[in-house]
Biotite code that builds the C-alpha atoms (Angstrom):
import biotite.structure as struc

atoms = struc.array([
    struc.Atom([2.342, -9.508, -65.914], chain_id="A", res_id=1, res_name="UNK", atom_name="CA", element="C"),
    struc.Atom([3.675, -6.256, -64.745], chain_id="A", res_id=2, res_name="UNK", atom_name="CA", element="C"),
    struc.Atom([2.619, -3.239, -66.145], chain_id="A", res_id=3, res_name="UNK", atom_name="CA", element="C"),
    struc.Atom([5.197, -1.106, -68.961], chain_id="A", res_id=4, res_name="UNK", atom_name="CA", element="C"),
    struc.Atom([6.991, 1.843, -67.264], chain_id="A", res_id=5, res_name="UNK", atom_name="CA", element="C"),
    struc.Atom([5.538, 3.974, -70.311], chain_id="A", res_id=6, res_name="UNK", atom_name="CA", element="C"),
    struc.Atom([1.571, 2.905, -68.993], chain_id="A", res_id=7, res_name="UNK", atom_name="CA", element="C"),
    struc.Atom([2.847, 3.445, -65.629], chain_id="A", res_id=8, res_name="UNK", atom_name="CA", element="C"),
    struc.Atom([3.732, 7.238, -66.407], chain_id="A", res_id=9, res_name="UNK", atom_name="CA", element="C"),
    struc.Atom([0.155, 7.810, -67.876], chain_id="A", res_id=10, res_name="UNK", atom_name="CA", element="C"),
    struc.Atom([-1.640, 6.652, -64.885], chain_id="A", res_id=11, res_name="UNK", atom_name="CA", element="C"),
    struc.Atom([1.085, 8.334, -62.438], chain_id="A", res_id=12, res_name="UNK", atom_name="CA", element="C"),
    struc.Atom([0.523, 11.493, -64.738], chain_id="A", res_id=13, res_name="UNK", atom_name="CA", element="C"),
    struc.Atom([-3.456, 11.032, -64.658], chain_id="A", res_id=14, res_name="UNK", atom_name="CA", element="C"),
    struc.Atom([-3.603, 11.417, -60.787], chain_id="A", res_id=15, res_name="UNK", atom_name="CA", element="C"),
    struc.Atom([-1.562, 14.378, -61.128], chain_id="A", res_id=16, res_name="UNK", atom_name="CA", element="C"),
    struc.Atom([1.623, 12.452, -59.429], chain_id="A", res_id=17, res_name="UNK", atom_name="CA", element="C"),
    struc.Atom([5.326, 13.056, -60.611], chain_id="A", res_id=18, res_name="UNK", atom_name="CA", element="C"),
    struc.Atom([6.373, 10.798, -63.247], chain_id="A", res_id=19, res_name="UNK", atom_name="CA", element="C"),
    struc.Atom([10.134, 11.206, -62.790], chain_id="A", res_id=20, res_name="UNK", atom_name="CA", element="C"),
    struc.Atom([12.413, 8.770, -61.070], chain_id="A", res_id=21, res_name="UNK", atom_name="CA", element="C"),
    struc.Atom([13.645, 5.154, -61.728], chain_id="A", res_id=22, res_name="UNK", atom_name="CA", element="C"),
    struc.Atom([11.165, 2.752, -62.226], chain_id="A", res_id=23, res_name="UNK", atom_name="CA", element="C"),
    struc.Atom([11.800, 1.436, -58.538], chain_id="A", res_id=24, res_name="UNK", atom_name="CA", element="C"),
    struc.Atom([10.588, 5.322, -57.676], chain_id="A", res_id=25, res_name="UNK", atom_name="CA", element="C"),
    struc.Atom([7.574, 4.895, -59.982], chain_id="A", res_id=26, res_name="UNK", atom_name="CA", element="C"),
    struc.Atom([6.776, 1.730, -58.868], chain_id="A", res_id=27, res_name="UNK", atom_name="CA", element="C"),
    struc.Atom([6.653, 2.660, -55.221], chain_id="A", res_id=28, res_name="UNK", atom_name="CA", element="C"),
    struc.Atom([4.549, 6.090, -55.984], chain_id="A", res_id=29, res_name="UNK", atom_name="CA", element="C"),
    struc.Atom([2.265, 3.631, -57.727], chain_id="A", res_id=30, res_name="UNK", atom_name="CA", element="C"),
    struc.Atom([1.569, 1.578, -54.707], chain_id="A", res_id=31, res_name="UNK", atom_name="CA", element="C"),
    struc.Atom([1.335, 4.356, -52.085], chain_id="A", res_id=32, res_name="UNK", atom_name="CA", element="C"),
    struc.Atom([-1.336, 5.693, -54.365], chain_id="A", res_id=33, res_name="UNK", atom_name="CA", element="C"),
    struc.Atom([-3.078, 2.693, -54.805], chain_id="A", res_id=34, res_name="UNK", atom_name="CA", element="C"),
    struc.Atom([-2.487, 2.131, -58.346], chain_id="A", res_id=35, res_name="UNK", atom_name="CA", element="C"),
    struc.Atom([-2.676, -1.386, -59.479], chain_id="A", res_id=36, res_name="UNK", atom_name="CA", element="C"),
    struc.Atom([1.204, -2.288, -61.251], chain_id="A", res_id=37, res_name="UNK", atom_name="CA", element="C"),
    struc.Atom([-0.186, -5.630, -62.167], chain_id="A", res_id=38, res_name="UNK", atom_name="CA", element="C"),
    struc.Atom([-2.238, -6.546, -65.901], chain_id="A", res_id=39, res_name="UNK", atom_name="CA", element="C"),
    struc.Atom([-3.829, -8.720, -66.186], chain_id="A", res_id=40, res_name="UNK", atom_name="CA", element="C"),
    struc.Atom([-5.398, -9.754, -69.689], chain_id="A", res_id=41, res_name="UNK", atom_name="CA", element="C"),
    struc.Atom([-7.936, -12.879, -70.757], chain_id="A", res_id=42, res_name="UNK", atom_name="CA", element="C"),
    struc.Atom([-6.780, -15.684, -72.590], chain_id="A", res_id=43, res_name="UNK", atom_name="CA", element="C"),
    struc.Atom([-7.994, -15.849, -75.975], chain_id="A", res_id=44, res_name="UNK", atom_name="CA", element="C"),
    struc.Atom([-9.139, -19.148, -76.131], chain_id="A", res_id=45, res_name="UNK", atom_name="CA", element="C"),
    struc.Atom([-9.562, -20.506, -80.182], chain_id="A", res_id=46, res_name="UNK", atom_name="CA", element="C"),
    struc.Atom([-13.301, -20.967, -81.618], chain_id="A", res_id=47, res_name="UNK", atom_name="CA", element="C"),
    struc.Atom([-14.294, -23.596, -84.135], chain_id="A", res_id=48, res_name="UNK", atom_name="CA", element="C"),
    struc.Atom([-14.477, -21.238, -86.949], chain_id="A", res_id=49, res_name="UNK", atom_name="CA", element="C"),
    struc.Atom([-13.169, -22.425, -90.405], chain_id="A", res_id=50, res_name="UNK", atom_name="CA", element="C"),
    struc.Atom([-12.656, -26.183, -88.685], chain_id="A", res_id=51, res_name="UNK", atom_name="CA", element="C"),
    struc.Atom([-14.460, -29.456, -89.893], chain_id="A", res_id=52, res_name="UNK", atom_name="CA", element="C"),
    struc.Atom([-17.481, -30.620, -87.998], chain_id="A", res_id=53, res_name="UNK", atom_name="CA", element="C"),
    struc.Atom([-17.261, -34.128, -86.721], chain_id="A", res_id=54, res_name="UNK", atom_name="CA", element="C"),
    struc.Atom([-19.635, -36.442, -87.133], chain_id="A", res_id=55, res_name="UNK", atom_name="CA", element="C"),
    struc.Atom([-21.574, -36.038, -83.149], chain_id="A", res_id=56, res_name="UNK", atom_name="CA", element="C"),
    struc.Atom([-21.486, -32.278, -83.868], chain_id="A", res_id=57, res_name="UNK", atom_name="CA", element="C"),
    struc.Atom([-23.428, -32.653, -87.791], chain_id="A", res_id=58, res_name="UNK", atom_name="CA", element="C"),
    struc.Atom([-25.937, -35.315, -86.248], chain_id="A", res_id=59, res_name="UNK", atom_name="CA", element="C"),
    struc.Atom([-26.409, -33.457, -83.565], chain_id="A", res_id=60, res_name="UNK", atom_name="CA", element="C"),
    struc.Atom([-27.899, -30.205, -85.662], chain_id="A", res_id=61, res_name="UNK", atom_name="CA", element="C"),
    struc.Atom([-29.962, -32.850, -87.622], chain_id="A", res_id=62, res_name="UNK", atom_name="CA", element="C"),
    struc.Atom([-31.871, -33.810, -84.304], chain_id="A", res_id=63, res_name="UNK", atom_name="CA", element="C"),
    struc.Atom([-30.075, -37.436, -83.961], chain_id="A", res_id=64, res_name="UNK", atom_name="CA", element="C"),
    struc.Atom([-28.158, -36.418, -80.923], chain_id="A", res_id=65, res_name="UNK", atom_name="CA", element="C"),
    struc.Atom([-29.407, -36.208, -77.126], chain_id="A", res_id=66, res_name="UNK", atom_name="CA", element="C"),
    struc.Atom([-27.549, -33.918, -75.579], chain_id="A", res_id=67, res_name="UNK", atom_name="CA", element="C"),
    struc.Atom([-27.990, -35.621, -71.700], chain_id="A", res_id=68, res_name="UNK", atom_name="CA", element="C"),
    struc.Atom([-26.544, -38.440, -73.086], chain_id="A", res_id=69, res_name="UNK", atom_name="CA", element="C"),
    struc.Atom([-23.646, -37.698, -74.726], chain_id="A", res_id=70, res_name="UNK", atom_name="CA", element="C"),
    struc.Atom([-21.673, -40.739, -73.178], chain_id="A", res_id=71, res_name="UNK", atom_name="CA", element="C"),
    struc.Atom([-23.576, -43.206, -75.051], chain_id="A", res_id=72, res_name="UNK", atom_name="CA", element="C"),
    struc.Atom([-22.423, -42.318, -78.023], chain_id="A", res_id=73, res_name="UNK", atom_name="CA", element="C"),
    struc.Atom([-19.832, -43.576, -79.824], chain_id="A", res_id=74, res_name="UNK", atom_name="CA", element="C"),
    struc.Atom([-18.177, -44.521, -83.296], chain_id="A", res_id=75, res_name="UNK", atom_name="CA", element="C"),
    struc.Atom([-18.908, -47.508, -83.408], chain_id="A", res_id=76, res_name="UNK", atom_name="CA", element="C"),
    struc.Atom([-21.918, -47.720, -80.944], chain_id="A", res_id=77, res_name="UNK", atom_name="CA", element="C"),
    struc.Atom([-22.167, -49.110, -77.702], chain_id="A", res_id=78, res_name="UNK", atom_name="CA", element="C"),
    struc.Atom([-23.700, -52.888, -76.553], chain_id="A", res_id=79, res_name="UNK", atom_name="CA", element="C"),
    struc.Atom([-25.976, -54.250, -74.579], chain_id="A", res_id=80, res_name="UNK", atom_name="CA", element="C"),
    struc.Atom([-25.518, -56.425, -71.364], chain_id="A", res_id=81, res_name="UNK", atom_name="CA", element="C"),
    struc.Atom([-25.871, -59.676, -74.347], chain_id="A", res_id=82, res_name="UNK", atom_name="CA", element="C"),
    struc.Atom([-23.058, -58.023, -76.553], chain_id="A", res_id=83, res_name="UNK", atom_name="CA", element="C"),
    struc.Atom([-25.861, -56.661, -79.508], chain_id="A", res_id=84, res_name="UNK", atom_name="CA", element="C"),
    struc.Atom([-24.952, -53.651, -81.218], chain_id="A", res_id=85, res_name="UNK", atom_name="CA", element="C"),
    struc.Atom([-27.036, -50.983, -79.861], chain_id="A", res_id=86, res_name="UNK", atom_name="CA", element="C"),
    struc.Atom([-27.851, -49.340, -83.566], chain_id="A", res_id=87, res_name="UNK", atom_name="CA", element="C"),
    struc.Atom([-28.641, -45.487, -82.259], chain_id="A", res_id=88, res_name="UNK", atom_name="CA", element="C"),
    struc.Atom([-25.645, -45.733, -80.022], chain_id="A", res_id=89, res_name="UNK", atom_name="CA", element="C"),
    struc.Atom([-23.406, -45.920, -83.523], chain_id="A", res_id=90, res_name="UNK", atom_name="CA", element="C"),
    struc.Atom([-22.302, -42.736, -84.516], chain_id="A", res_id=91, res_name="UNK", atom_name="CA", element="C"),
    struc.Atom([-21.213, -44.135, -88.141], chain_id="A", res_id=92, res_name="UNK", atom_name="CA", element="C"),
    struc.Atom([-24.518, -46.405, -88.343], chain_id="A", res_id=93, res_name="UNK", atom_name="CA", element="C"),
    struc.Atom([-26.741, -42.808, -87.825], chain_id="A", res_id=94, res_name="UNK", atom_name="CA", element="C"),
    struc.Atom([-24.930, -41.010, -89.835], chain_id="A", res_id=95, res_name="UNK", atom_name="CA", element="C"),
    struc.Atom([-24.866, -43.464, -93.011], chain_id="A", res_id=96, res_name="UNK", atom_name="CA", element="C"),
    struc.Atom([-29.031, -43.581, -92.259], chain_id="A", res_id=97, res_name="UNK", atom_name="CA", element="C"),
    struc.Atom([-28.850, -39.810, -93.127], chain_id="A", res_id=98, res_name="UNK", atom_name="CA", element="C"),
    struc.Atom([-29.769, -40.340, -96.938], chain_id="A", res_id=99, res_name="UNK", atom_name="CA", element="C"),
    struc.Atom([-28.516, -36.602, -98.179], chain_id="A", res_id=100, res_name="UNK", atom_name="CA", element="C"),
    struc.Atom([-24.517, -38.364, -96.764], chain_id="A", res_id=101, res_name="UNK", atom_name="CA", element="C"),
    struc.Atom([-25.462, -42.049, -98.405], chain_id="A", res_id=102, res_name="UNK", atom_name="CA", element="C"),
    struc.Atom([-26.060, -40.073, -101.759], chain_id="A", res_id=103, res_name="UNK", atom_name="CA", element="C"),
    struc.Atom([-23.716, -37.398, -101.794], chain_id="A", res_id=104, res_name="UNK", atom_name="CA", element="C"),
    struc.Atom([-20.526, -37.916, -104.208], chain_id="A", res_id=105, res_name="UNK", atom_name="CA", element="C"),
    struc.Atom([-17.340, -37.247, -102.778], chain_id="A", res_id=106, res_name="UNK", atom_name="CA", element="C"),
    struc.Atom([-14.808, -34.817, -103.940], chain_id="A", res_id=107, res_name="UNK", atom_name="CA", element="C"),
    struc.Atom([-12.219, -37.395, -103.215], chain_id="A", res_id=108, res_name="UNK", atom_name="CA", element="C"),
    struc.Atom([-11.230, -38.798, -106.731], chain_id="A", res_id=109, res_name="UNK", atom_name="CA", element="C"),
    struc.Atom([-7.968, -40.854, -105.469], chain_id="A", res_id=110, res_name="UNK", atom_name="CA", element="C"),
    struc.Atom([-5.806, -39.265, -107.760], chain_id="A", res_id=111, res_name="UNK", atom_name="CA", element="C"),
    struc.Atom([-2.934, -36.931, -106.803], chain_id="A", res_id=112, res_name="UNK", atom_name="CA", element="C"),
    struc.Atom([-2.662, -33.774, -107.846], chain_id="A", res_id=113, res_name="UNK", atom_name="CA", element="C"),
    struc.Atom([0.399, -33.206, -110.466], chain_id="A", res_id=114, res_name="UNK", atom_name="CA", element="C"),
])
């Protein structure tokens, strides 16, 4: 992105260089001084704050998770070469092992709100 003919001025005016002229002029005094005319600026890139966890990320802080192996997981669990469930493969089958989720009551009460 280019830099604002207003920014350009300040920098012109901090090497002690005229600041008069079209911005063609400016532009040009810039560059013979070796003042950079381009911005550039990082991309925010968007956290995970204030989002839900998903299910690999919650058993994953409760130890269930191996991070090397992150392919094996998956909702429903992989199989084996003879088509058996492999159980800790299963993201839904570790999670519903965690007895703090099997017990907890959900807010969910079916009913919509009036």
């Amino acid at each position: 992105m280019n830099i604002r003919k207003e920014e350009l001025k300040t920098h012109l005016q901090e090497k002690g260089l005229p600041t008069t002229g079209t911005a063609k002029d400016l532009i040009r005094r810039a560059e013979e001084n070796g003042i950079c005319r381009k911005v550039t600026s990082a991309k925010v890139v968007e956290g995970w704050e204030g989002e839900a966890k998903g299910l690999l990320q919650v058993l994953w802080e409760r130890g269930f998770i191996d991070a090397t192996n992150l392919e094996n997981y998956t909702m429903n669990g992989r199989q084996d070469a003879y088509g058996i469930l492999i159980p800790d493969t299963s993201l839904k089958l570790l999670m519903a092992n965690c007895v703090d989720f099997e017990e907890e009551e959900s807010l969910f009460t079916g009913k919509r709100a009036e």
